[in-house]
N, C-alpha and C positions, 0 to 999 in steps of 0.2 A: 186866921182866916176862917174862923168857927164863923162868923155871921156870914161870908161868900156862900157856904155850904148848905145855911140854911137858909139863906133867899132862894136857891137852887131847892133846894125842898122841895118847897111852896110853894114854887112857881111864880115867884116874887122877880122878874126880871130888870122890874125897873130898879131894885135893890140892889140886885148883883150887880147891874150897871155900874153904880154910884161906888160901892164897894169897890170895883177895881180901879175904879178911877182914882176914887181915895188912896188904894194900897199906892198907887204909880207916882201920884205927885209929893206922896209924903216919901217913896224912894230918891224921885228925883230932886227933893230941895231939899234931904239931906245928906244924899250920898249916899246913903246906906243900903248896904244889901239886902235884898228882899229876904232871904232866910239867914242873913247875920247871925243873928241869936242862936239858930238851932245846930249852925255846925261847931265844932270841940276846938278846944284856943288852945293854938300848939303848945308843946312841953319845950321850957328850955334846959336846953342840955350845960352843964358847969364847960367850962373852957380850961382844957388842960390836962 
């Protein structure tokens, strides 16, 4: 979200606009979660 931040800057609104817009439908037509990447991918423990 580095470019959100800095149409926010700038005073750039009609970018920020687009930008979320963008972030929302690339969530919604993949499913994926907005911060996916940045949370830790559980440990799996042995069985037994």
């Amino acid at each position: 979200m580095r470019l959100l931040r800095l149409a926010v800057e700038i005073q750039r609104w009609d970018l920020a606009a687009h930008t979320i817009v963008l972030a929302s439908a690339k969530v919604l037509k993949d499913g994926e979660r907005p911060y996916g990447r940045k949370t830790k991918a559980k440990k799996r423990r042995p069985k037994g």
